[in-house]
Backbone atoms as SQL, in Angstrom:
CREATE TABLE atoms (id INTEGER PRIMARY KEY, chain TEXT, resi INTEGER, resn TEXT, atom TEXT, x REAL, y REAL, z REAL);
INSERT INTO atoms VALUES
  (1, 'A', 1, 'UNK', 'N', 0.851, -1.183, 0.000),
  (2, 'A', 1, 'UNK', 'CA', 0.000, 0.000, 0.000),
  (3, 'A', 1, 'UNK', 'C', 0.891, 1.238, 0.000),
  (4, 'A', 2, 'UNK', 'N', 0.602, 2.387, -1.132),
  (5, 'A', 2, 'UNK', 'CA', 1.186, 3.584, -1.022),
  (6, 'A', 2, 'UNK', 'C', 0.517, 4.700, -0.296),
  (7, 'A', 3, 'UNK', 'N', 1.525, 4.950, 0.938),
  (8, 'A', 3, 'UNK', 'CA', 0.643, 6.196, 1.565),
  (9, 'A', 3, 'UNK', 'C', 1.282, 7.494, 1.428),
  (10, 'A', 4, 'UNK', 'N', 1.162, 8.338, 1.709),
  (11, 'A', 4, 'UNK', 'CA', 1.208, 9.744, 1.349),
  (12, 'A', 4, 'UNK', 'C', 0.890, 10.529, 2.489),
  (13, 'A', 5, 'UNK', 'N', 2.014, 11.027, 3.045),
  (14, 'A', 5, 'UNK', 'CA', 1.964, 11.920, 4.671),
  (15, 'A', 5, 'UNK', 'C', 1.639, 13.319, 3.927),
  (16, 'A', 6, 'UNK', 'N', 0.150, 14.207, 4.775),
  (17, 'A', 6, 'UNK', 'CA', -0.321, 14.968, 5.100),
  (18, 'A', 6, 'UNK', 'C', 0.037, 15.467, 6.336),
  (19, 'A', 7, 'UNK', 'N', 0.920, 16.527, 6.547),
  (20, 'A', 7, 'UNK', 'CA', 1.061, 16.849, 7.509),
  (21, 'A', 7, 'UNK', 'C', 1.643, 18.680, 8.168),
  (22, 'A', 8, 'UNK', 'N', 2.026, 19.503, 8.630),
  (23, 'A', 8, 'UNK', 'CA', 2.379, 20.461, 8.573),
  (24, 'A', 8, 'UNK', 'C', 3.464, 20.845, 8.145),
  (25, 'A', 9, 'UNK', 'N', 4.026, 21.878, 7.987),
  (26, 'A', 9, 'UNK', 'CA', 5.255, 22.417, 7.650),
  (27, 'A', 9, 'UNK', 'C', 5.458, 23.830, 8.111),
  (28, 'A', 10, 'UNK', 'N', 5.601, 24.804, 7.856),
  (29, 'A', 10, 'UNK', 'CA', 5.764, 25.853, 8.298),
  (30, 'A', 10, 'UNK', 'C', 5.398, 26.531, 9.529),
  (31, 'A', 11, 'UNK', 'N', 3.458, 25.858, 9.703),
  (32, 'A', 11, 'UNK', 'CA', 2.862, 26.118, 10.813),
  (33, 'A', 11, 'UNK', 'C', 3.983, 25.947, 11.820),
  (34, 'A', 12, 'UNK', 'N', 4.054, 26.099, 13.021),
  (35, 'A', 12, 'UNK', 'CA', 5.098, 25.852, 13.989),
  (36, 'A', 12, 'UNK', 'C', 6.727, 26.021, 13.659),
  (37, 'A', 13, 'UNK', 'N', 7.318, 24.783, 14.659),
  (38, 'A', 13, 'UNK', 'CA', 8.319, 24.210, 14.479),
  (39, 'A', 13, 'UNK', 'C', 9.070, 23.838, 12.997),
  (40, 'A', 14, 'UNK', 'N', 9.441, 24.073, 11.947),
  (41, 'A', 14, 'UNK', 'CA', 9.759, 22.952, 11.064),
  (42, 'A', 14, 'UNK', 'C', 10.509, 22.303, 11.070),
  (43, 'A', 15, 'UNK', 'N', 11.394, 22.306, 12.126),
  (44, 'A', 15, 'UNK', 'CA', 12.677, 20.892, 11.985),
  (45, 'A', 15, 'UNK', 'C', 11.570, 19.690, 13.001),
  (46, 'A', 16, 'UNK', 'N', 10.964, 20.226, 13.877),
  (47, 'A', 16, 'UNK', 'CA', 10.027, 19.037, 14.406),
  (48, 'A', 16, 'UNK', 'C', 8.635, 18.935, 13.460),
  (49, 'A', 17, 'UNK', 'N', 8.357, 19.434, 12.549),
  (50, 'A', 17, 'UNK', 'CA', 7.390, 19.013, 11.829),
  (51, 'A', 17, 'UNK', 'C', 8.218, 17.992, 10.800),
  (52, 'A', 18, 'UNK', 'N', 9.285, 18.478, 10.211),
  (53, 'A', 18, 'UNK', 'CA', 10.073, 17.273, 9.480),
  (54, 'A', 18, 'UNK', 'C', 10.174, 16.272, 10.117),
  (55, 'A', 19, 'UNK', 'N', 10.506, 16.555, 11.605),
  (56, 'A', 19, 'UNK', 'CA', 10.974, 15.053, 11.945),
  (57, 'A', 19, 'UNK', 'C', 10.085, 13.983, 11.958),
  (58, 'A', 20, 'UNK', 'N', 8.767, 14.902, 12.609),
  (59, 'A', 20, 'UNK', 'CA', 7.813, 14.023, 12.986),
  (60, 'A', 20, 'UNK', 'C', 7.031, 12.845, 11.540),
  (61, 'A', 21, 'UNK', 'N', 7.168, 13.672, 10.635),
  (62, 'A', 21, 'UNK', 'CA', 6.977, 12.938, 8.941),
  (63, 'A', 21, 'UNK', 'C', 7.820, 11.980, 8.612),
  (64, 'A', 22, 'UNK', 'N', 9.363, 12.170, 9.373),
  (65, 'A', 22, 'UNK', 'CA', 10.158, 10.953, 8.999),
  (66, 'A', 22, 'UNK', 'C', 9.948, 10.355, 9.729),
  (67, 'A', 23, 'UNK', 'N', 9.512, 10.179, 11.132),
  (68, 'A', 23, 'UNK', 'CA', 9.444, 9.175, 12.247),
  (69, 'A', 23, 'UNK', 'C', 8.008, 8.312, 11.955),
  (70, 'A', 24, 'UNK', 'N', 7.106, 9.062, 11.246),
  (71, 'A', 24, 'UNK', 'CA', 5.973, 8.332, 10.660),
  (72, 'A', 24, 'UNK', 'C', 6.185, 7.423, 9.078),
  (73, 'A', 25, 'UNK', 'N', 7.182, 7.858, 8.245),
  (74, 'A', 25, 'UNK', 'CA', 7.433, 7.672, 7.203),
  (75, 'A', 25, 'UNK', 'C', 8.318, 6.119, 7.428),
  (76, 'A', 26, 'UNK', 'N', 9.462, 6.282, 8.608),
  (77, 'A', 26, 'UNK', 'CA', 10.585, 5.295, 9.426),
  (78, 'A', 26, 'UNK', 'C', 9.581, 4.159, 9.494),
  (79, 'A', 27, 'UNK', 'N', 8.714, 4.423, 10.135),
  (80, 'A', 27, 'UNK', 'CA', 7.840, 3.247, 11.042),
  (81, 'A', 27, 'UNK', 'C', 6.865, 2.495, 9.926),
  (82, 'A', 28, 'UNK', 'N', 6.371, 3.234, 9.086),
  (83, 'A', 28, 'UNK', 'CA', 5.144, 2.749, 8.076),
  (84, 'A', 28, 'UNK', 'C', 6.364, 1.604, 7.041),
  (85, 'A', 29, 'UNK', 'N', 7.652, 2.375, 6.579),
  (86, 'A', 29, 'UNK', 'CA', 8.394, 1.668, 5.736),
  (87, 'A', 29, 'UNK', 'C', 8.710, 0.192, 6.404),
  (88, 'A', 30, 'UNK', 'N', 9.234, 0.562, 7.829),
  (89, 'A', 30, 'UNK', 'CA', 9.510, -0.824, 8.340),
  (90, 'A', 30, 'UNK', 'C', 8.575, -1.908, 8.750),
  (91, 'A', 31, 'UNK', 'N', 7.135, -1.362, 8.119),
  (92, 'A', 31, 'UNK', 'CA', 5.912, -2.699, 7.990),
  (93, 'A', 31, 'UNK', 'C', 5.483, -2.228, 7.028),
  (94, 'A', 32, 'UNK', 'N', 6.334, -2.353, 5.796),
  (95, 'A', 32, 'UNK', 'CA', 5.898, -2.781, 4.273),
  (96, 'A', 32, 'UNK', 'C', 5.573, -1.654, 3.627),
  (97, 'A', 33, 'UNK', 'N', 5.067, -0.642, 3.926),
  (98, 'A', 33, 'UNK', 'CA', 4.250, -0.076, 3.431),
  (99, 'A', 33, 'UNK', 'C', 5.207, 1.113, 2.575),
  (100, 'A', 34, 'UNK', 'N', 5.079, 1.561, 1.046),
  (101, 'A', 34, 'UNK', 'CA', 5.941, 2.693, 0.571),
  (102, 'A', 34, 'UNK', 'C', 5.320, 4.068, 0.675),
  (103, 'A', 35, 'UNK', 'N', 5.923, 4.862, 1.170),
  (104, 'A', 35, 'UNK', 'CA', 5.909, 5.690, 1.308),
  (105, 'A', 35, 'UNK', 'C', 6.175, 7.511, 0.678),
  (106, 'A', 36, 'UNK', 'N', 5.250, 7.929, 0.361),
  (107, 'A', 36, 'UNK', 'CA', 5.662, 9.642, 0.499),
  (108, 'A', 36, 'UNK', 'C', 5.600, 10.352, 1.119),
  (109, 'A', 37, 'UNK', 'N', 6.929, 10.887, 1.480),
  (110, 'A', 37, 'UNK', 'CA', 6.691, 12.372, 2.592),
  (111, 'A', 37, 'UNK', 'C', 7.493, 13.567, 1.889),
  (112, 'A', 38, 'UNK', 'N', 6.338, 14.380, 1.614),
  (113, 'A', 38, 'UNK', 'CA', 6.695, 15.784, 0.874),
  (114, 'A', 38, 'UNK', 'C', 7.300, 16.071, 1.679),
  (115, 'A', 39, 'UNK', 'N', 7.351, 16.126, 3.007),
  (116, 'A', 39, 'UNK', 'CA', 8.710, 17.121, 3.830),
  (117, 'A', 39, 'UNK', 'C', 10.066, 16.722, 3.208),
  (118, 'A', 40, 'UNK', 'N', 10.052, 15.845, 2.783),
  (119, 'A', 40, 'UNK', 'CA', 11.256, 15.445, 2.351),
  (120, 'A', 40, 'UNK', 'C', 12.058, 16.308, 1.421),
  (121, 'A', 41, 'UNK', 'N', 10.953, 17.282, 1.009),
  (122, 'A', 41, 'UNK', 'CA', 11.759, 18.056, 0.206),
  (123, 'A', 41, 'UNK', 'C', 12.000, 19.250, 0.833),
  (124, 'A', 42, 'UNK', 'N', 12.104, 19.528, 1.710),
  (125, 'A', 42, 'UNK', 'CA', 12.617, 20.420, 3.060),
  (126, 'A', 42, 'UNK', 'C', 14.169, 20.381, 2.538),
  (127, 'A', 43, 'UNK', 'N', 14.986, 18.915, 2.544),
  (128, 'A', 43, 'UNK', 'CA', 16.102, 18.892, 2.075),
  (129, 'A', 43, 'UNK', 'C', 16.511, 19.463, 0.275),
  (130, 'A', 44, 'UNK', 'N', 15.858, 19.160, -0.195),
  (131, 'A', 44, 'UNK', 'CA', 15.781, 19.370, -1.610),
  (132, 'A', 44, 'UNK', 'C', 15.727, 20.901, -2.087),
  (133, 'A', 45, 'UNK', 'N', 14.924, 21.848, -0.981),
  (134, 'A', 45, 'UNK', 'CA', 14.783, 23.476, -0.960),
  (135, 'A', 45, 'UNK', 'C', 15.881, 23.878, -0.317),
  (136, 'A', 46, 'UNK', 'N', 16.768, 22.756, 0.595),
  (137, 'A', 46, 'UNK', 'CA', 17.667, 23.938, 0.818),
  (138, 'A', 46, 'UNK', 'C', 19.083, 24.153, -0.003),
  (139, 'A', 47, 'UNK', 'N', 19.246, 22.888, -0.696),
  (140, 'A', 47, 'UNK', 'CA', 20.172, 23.259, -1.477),
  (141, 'A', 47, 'UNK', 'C', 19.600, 23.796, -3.357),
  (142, 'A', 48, 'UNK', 'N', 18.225, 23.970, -3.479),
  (143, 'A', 48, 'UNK', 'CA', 17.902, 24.353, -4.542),
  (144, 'A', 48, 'UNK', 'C', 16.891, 25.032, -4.529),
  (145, 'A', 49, 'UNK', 'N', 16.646, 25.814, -3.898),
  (146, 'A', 49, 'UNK', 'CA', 15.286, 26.874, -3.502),
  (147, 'A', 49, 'UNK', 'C', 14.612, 27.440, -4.573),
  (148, 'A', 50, 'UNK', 'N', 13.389, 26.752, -4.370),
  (149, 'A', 50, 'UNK', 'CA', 12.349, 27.176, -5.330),
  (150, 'A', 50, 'UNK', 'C', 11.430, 28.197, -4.645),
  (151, 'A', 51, 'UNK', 'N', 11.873, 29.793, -5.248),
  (152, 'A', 51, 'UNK', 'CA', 10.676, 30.505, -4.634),
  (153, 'A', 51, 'UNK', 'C', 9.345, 30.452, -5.015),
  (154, 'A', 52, 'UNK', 'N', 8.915, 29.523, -5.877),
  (155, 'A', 52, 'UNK', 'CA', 7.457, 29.642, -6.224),
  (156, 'A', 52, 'UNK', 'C', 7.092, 28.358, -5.379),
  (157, 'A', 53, 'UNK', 'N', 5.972, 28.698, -4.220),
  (158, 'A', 53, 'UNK', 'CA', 5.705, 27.734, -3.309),
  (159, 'A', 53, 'UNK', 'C', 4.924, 26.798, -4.246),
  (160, 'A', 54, 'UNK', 'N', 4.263, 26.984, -5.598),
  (161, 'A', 54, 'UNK', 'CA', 3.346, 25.949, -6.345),
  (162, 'A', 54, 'UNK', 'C', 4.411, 24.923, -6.867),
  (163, 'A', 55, 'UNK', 'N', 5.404, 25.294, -7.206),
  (164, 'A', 55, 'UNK', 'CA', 6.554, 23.703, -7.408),
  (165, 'A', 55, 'UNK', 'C', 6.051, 22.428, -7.011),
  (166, 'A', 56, 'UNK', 'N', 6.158, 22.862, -5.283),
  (167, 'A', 56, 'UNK', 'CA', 6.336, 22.121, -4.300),
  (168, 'A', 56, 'UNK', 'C', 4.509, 21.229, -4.452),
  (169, 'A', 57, 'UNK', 'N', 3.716, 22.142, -4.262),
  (170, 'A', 57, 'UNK', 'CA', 2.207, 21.727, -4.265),
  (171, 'A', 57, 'UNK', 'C', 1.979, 20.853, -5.782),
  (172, 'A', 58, 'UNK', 'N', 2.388, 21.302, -6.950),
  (173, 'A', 58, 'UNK', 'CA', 1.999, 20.935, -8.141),
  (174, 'A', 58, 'UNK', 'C', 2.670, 19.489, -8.419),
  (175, 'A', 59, 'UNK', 'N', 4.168, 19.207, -7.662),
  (176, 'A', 59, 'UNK', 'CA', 4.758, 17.739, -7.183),
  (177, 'A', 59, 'UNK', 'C', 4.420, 16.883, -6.389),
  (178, 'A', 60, 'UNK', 'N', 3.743, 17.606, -5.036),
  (179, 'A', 60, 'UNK', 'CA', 3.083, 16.522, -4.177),
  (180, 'A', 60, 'UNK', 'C', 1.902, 16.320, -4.567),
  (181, 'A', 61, 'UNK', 'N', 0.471, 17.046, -5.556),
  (182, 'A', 61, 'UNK', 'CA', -0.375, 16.628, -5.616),
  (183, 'A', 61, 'UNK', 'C', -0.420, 15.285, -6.705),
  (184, 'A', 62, 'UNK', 'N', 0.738, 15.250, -7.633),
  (185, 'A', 62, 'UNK', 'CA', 1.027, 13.931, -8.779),
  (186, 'A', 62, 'UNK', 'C', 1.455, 13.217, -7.572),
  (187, 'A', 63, 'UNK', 'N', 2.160, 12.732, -6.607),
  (188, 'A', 63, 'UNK', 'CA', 2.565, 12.035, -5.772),
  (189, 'A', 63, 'UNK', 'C', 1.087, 11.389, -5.017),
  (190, 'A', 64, 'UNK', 'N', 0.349, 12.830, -4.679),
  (191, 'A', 64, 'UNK', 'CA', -0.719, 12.230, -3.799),
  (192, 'A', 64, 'UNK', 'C', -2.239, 11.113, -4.548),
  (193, 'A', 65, 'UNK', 'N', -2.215, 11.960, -5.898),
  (194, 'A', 65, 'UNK', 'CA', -2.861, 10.769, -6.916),
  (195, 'A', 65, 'UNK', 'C', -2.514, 9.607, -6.890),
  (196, 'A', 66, 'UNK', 'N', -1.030, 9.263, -7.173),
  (197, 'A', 66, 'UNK', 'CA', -0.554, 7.499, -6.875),
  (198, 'A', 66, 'UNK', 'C', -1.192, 7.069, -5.945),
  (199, 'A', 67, 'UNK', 'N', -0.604, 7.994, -4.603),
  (200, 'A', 67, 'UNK', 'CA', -1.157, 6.920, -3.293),
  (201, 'A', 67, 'UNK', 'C', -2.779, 6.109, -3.657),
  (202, 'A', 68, 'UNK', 'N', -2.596, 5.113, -2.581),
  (203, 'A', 68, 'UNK', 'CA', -3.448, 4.389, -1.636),
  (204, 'A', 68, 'UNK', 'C', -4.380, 5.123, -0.548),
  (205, 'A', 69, 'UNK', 'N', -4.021, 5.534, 0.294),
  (206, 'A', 69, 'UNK', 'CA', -4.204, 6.468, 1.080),
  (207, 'A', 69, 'UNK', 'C', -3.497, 7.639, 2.082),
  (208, 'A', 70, 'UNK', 'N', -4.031, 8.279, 2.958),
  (209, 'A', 70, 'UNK', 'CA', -3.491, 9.582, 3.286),
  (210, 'A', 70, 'UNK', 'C', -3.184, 9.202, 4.658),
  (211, 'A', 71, 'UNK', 'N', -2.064, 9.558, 5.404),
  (212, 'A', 71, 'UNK', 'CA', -2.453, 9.865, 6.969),
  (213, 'A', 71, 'UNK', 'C', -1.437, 10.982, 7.266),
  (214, 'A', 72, 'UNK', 'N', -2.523, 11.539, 7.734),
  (215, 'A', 72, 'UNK', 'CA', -3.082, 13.135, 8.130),
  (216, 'A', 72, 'UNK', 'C', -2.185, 12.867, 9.534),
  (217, 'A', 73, 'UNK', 'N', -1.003, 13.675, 9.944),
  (218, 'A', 73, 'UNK', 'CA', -0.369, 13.810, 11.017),
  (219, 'A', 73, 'UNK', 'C', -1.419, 15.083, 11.745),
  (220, 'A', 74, 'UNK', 'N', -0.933, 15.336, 12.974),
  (221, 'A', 74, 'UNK', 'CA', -1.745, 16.446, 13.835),
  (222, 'A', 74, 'UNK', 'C', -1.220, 17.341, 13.554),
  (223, 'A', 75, 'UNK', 'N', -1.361, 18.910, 13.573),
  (224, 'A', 75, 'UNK', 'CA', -1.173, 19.992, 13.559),
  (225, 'A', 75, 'UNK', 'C', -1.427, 21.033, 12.791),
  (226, 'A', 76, 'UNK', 'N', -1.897, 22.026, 12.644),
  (227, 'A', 76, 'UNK', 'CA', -2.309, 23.074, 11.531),
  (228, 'A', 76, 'UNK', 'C', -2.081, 23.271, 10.793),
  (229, 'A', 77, 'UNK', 'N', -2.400, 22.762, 9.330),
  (230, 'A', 77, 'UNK', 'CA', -1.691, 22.812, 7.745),
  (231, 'A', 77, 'UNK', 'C', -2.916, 23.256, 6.995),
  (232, 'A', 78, 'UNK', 'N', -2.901, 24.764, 6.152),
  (233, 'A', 78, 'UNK', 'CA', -3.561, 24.813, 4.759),
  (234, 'A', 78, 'UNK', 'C', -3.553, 23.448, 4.185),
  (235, 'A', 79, 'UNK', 'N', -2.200, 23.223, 3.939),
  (236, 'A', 79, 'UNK', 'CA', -1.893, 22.348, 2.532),
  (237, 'A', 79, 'UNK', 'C', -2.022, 21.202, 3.103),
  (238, 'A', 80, 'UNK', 'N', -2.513, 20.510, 4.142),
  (239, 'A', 80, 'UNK', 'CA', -1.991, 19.463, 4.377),
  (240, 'A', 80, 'UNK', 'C', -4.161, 19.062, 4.646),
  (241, 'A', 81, 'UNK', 'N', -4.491, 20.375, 4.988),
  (242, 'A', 81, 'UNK', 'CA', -6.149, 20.352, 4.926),
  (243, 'A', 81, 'UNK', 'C', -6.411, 20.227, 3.338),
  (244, 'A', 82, 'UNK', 'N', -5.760, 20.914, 2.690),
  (245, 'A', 82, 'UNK', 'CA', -5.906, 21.215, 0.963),
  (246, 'A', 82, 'UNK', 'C', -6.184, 19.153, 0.569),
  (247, 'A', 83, 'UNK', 'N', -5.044, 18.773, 1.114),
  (248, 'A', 83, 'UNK', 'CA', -4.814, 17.430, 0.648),
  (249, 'A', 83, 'UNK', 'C', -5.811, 16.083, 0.882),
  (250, 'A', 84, 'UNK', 'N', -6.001, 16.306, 2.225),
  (251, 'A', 84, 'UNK', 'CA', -6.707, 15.805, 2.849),
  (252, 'A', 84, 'UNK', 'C', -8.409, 16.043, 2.059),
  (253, 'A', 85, 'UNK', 'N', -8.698, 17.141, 1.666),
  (254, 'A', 85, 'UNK', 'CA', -9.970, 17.230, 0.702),
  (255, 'A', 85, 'UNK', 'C', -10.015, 16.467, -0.657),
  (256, 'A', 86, 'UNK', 'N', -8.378, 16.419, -0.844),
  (257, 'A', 86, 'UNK', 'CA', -8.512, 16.077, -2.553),
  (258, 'A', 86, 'UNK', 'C', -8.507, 15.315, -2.614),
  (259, 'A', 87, 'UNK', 'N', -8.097, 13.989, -1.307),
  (260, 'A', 87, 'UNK', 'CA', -8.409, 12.595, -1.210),
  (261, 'A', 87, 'UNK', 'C', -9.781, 11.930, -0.930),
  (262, 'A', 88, 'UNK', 'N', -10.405, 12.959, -0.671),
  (263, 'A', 88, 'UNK', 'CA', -11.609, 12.526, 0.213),
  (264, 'A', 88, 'UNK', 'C', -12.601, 12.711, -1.342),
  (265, 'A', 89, 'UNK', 'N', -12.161, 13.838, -1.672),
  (266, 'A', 89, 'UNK', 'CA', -13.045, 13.599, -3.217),
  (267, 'A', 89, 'UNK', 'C', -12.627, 12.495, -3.918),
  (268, 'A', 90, 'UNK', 'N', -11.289, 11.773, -4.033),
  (269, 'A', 90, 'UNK', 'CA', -11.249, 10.941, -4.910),
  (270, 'A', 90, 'UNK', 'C', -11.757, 9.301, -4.170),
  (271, 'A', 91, 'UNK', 'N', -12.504, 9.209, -2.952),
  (272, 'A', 91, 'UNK', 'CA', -12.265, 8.448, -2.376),
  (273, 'A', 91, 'UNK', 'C', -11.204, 7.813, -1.478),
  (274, 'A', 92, 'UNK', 'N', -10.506, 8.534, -1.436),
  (275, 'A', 92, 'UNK', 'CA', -9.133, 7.706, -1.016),
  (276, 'A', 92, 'UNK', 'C', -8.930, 7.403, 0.802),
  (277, 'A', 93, 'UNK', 'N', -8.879, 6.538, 1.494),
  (278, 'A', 93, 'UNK', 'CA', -9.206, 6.648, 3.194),
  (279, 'A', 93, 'UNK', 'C', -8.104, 7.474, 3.686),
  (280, 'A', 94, 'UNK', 'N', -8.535, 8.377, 4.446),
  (281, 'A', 94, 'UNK', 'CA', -7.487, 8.836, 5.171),
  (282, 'A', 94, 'UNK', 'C', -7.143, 8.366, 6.762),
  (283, 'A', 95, 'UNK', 'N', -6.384, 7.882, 7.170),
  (284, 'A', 95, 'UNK', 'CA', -6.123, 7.403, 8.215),
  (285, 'A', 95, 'UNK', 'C', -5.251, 9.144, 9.210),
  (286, 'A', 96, 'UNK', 'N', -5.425, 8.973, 10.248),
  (287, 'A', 96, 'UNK', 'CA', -4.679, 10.008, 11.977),
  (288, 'A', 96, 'UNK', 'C', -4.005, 9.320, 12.219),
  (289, 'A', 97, 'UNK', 'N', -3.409, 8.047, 12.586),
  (290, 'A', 97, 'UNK', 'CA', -2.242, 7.476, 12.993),
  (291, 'A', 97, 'UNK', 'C', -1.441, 6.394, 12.242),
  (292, 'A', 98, 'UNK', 'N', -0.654, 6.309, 12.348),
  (293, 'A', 98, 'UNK', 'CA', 0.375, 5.370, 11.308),
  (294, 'A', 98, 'UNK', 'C', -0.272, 3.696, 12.262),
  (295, 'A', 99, 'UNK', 'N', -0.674, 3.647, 13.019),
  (296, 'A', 99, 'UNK', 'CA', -1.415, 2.362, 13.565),
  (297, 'A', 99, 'UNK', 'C', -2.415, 1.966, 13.577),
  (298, 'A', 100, 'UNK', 'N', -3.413, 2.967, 12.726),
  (299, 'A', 100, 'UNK', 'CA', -4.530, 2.637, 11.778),
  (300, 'A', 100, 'UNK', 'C', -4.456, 2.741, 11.130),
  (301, 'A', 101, 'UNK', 'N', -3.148, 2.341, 9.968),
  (302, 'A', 101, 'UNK', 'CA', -3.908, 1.767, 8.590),
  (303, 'A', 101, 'UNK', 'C', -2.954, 0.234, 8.834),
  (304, 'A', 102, 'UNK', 'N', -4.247, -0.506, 8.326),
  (305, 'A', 102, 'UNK', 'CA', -4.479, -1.562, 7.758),
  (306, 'A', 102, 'UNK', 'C', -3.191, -2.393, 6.874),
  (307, 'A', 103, 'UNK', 'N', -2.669, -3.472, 7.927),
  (308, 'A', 103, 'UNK', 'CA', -1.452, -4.047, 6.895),
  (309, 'A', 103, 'UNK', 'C', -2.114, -4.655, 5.822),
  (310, 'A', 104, 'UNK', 'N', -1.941, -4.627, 4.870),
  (311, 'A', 104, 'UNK', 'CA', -1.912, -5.624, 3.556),
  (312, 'A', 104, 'UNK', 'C', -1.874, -7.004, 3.793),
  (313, 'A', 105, 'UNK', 'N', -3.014, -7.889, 3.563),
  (314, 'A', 105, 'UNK', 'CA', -3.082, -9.134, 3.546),
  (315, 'A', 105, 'UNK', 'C', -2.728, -9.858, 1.931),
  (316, 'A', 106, 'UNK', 'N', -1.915, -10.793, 2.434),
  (317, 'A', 106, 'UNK', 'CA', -1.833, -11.496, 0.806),
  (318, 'A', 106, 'UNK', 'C', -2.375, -12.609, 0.401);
């Protein structure tokens, strides 16, 4: 199953909003599951800074189409509310914790 982290960025903290996406991203990979976490490109802006913030949105929303489903970390995000709608229109489940979603049966 491909999931796709929804989660904050700027709101707050951002080195603990990154982290917290990799510590969810860490844990989902090490029970199977592949993963996207747009924070990831936190690293990617700092050695190649894109001032047009739509880059970033117009890459994770082709990313967020692939997925399976969404899980929505806690904390105050436009974009991460933005996302969370565009899944819900396409059907897609969004899961709140990396321990509700559903391992893959084979």
């Amino acid at each position: 199953m491909k999931v796709y982290i929804a989660c904050p960025y700027t709101i707050g903290d951002v080195t603990m909003n990154v982290r917290s996406s990799i510590l969810a991203q860490d844990y989902l990979e090490s029970n199977g599951f592949m993963v996207y976490n747009p924070l990831l490109s936190h690293f990617q802006h700092l050695v190649l800074p894109h001032r047009d913030v739509n880059h970033w949105y117009e890459k994770d929303l082709k990313w967020l189409l692939e997925c399976d489903c969404v899980l929505r970390l806690e904390g105050e995000s436009v974009g991460a509310d933005r996302e969370v709608k565009i899944a819900r229109e396409r059907g897609m489940p969004i899961f709140y914790s990396v321990f509700d979603i559903p391992e893959e049966r084979g």
